[in-house]
C-alpha positions in Angstrom: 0.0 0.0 0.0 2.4 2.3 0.8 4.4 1.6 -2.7 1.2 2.5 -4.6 0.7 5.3 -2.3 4.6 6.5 -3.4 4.4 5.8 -7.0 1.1 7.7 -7.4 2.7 11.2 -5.4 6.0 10.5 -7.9 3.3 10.4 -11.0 1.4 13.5 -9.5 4.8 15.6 -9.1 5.7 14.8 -12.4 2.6 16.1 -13.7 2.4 19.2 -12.2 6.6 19.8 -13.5 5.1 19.4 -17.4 2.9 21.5 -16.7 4.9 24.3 -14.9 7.5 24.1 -17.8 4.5 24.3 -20.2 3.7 27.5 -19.0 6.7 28.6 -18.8 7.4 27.9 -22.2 3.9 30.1 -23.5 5.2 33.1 -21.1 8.6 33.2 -22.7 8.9 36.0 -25.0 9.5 35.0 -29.2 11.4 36.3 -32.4 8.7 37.3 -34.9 7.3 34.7 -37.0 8.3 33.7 -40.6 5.1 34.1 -43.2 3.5 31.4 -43.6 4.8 30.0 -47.1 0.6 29.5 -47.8 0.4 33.1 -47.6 -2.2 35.1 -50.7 0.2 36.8 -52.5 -1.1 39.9 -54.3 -3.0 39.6 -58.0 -1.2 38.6 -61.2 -2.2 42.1 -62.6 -1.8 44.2 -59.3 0.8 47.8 -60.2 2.2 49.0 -57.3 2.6 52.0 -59.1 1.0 53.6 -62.2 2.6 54.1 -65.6 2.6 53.0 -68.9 1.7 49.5 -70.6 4.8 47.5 -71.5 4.2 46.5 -74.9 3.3 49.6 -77.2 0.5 49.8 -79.4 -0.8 52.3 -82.3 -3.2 55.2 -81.0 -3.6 56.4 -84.6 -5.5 53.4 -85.4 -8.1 53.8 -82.2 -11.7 55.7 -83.2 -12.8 58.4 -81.5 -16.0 57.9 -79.4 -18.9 59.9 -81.0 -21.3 61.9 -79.2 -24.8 59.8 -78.9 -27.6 60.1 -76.2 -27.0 58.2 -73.4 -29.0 57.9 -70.4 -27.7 58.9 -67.0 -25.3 56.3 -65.5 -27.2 54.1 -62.7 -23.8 55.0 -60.6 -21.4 57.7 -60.1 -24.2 60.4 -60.2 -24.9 60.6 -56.3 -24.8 64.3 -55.6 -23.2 65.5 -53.3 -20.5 63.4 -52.9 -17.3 63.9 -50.4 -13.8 62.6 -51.1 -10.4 63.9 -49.0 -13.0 66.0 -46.7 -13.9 67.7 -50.0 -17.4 68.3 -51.4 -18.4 67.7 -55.4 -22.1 68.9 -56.9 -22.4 67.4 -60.0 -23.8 69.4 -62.8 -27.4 69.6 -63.6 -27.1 69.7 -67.2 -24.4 69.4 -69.9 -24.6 71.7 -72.6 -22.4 75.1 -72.7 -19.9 73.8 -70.6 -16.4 74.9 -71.7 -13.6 75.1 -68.9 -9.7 75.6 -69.2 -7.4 73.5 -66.6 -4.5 70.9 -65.9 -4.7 67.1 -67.3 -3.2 64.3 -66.2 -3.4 60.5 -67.0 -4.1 57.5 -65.5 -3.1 53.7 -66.6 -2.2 50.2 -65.7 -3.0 50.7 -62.0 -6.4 51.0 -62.5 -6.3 49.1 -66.1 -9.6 46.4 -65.4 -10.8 48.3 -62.3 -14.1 49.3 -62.1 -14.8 52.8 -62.8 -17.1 54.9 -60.8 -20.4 54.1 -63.6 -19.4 50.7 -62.8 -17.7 49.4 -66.4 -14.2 48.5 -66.5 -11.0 51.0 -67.2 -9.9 50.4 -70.3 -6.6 52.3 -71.2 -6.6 51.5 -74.7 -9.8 53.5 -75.5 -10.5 57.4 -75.0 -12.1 57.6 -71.7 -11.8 60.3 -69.1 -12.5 61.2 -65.5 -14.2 64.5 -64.2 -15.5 65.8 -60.9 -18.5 67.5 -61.4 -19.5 66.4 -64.7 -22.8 64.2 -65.4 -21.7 60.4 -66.2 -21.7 59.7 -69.4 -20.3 63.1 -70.9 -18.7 63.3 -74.3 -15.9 65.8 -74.7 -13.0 67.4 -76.4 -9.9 67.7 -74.8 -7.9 70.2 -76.8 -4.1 70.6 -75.2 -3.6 74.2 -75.0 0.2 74.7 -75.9 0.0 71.8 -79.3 -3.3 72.3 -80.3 -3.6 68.9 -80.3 -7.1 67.5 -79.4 -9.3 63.8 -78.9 -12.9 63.5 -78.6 -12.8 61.4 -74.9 -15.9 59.3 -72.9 -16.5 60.7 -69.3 -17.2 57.5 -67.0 -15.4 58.1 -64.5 -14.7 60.5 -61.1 -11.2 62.0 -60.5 -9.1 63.5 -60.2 -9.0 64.6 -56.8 -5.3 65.8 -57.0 -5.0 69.3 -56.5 -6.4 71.7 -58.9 -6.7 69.5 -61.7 -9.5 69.0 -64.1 -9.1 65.8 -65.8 -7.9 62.4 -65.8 -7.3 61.1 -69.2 -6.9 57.4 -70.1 -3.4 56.8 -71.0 -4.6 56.2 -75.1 -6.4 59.7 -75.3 -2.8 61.1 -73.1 -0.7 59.9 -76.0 -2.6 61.3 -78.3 -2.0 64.5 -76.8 1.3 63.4 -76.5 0.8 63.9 -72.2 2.2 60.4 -71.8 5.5 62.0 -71.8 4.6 65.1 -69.7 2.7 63.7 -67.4 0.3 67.3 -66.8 -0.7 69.9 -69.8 -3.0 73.0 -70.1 -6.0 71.7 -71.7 -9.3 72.8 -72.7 -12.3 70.7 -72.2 -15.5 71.3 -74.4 -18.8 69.2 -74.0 -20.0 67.9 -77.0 -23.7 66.8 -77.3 -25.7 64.4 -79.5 -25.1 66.5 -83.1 -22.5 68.5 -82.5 -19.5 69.1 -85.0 -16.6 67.7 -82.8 -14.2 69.8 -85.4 -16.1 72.8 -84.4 -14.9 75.3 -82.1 -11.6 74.2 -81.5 -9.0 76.5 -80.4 -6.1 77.8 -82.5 -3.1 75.7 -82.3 -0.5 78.1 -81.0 2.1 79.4 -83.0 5.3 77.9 -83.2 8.5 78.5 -80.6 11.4 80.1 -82.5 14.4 79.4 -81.2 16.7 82.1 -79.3 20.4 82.8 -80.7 21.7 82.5 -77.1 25.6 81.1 -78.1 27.9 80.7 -80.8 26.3 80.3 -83.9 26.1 76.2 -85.9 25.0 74.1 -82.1 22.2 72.6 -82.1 20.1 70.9 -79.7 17.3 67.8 -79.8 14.1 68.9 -77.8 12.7 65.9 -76.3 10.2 67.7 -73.4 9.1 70.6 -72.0 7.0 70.5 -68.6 5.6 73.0 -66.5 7.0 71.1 -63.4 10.5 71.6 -62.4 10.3 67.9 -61.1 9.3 66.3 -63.9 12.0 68.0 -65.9 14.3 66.7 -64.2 12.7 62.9 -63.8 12.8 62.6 -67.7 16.2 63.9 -67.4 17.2 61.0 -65.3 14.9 58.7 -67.5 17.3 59.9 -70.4 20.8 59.3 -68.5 19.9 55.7 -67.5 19.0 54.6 -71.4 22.1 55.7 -72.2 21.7 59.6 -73.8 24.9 62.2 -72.7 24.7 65.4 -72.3 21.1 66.1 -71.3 20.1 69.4 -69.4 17.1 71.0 -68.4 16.7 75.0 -69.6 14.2 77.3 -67.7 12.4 80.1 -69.1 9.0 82.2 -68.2 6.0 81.5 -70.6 2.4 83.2 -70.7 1.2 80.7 -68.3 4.3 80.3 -66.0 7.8 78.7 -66.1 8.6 76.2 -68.7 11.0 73.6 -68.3 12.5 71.7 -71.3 14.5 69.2 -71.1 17.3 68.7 -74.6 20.4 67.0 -75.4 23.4 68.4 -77.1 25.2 70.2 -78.6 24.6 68.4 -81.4 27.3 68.0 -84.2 25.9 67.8 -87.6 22.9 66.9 -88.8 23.7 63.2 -88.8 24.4 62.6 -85.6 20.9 64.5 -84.8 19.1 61.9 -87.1 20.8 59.4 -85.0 19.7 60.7 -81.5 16.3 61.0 -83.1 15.7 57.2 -84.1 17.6 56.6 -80.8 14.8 58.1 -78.9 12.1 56.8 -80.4 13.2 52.9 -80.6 13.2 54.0 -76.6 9.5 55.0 -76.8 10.7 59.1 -75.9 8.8 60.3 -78.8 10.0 62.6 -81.7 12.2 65.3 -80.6 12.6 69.3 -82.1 15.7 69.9 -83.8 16.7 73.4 -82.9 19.4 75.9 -83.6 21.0 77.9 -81.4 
């Protein structure tokens, strides 16, 4: 009896030690956790950051939506609507509306994502987003310092980035040839069921002549000119890394601000300019202004 009586305290004690060291165990602090290998990792198609489709395609070939009667989208019409503590009315009505602002674009972030009428982004076609702006609105966006313009689909809200007044898809923003600027003064026009989207459109502006500033027989290739300091200087960069020397970034006051352009040279001889061109656009930089200075 007293054997049993033994073995059964020695089973009890041992027992009560597993569980001590148990809890011991859980109290003790631990390193952080590796991810679990099952981890969701994030969609095929997710951009952590927006820009430009990686295989090119021709704009020229895309038709220009045409102004038909639509009825008022199901979404994206609630008025008022709040976003960033700020408040949008959306218009009552379309017609006479003519206003003059800043345009940026928007791309493979949002390429598939539902717009704010509810159908899906498509950058390939000539869409747009506005604030205030009934959905669906037909308009033409006419870039104020090319005179370049594109007859572009409202169906979406945006942008809410400070003062600016539309978000072009990234076909209608290489039409304009914004692709490359990333902003532009624009004008944006509504255009009803009727009207004559040629009509009305506003002078292309005449052309910069260049200044004699140095010794006469230099010249320089154009590639940009931007109205922001900073993105001056990020094409700049851009330039450097594909492999272009000699690229600076002139400053001069225009009628609607500072410019900045952004060129490479001196240049010597015309053939080595026709070489820099075709360099530039095999790189998808665009055509570039030859000038003398």
């Amino acid at each position: 009896m007293g054997y049993r009586m033994f073995a059964e305290r020695v089973l009890r004690l041992a027992w009560i030690a597993a569980v001590l060291a148990t809890l011991a165990a859980c109290a003790t602090p631990r390193g952080p956790e590796r991810p679990a290998s099952s981890a969701p990792s994030a969609p095929r198609d997710y951009q952590p950051l927006d820009g430009p489709p990686s295989v090119p395609f021709d704009v020229d070939a895309l038709p220009e939506p045409v102004p038909r009667d639509e009825p008022m989208a199901r979404y994206g019409n609630h008025s008022p609507y709040v976003v960033f503590g700020k408040r949008y009315q959306v218009l009552s009505g379309r017609a006479g509306y003519v206003e003059r602002g800043t345009a940026s674009w928007y791309g493979t972030k949002f390429h598939g994502r539902l717009t704010s009428t509810r159908e899906p982004y498509d950058m390939y076609q000539f869409t747009a987003a506005h604030k205030t702006l009934p959905l669906p609105s037909y308009a033409r966006v006419t870039r104020l310092d090319t005179g370049k313009s594109v007859v572009v689909r409202i169906n979406d809200r945006g942008p809410f980035v400070g003062d600016r007044l539309i978000d072009l898809s990234y076909a209608a923003a290489v039409k304009l040839g914004i692709h490359m600027t990333g902003t532009a003064p624009v004008e944006v026009r509504v255009l009803l069921p009727g009207d004559d989207p040629s009509a009305n459109r506003p002078p292309p502006p005449a052309p910069e002549r260049p200044k004699v500033v140095s010794s006469a027989g230099r010249s320089y290739l154009q590639v940009a000119a931007f109205s922001s300091r900073a993105n001056a200087f990020a094409l700049r960069r851009k330039l450097q890394r594909a492999g272009f020397d000699a690229v600076r970034v002139y400053s001069a006051r225009a009628a609607h601000g500072k410019v900045y352009r952004v060129r490479i040279g001196p240049i010597l001889g015309q053939a080595q300019a026709e070489s820099l061109r075709v360099r530039l656009r095999e790189r998808g930089f665009g055509e570039a202004n030859l000038l003398q200075r």
